[in-house]
C-alpha positions in Angstrom: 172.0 296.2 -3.4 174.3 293.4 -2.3 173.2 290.3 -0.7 174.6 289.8 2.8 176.6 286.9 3.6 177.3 285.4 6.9 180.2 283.2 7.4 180.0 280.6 10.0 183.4 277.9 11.0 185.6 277.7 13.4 188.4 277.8 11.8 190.4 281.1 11.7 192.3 280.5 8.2 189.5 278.9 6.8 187.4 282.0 7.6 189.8 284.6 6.1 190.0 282.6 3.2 186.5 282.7 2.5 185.6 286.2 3.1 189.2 287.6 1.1 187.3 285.6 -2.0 183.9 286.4 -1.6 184.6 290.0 -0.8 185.9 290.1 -4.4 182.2 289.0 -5.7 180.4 291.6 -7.2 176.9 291.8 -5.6 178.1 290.2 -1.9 179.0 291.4 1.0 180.0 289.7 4.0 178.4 290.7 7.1 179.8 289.3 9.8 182.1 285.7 11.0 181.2 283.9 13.8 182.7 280.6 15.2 179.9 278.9 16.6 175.7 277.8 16.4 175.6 280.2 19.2 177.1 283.1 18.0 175.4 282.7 14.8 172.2 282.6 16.3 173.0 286.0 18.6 174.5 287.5 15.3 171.0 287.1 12.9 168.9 288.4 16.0 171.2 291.7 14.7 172.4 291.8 11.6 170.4 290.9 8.4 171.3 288.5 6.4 170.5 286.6 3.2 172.5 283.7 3.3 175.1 281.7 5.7 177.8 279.8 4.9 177.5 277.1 7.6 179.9 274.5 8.4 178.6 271.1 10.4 181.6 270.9 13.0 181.3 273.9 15.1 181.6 274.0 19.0 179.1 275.0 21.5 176.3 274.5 19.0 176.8 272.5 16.0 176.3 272.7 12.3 172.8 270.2 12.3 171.3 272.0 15.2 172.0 275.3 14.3 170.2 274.7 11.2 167.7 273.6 12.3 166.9 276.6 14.5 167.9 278.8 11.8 165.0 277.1 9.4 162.5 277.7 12.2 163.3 281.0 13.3 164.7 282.5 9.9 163.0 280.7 7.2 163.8 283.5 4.3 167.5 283.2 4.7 169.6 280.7 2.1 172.1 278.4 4.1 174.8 276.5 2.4 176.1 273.9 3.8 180.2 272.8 3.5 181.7 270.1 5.6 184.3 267.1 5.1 182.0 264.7 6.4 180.5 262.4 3.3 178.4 260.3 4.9 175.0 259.8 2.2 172.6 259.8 5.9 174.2 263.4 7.0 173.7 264.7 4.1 170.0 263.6 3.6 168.9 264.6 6.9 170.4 268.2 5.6 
């Protein structure tokens, strides 16, 4: 059984990227692509799901606050967390 994947940015390319390369991992299977907290949200109230791949700049809802709903409301599923912001207090409060 495969563990599913969501993938969560806002950027098109970026998103294509991601799911052309882990779609050739053995034992993963990407679910579903969303561009926002919001959608993401809507999305795991449908679709199962054992782990996200969540960037922090999303609009609508961002990366911090989406996890931190996520955490609350969907406690067994695995986030990981990519973003180009390297500031030592983001990432601590993540």
């Amino acid at each position: 059984m495969a563990l599913r994947l969501i993938i969560a940015d806002d950027h098109p390319l970026l998103v294509e990227g991601l799911q052309r390369v882990l779609e050739e991992i053995s034992g993963l299977q990407v679910v579903a692509s969303v561009a926002n907290g919001k959608q993401l949200l809507a999305t795991l109230r449908q679709t199962k799901a054992e782990i996200i791949l969540l960037d922090l700049q999303m609009p609508r809802l961002d990366g911090i606050d989406t996890l931190r709903i996520v955490k609350k409301e969907f406690p067994q599923i695995k986030v990981i967390v990519f973003t180009n912001y390297g500031q030592p207090s983001l990432i601590k409060e993540i």
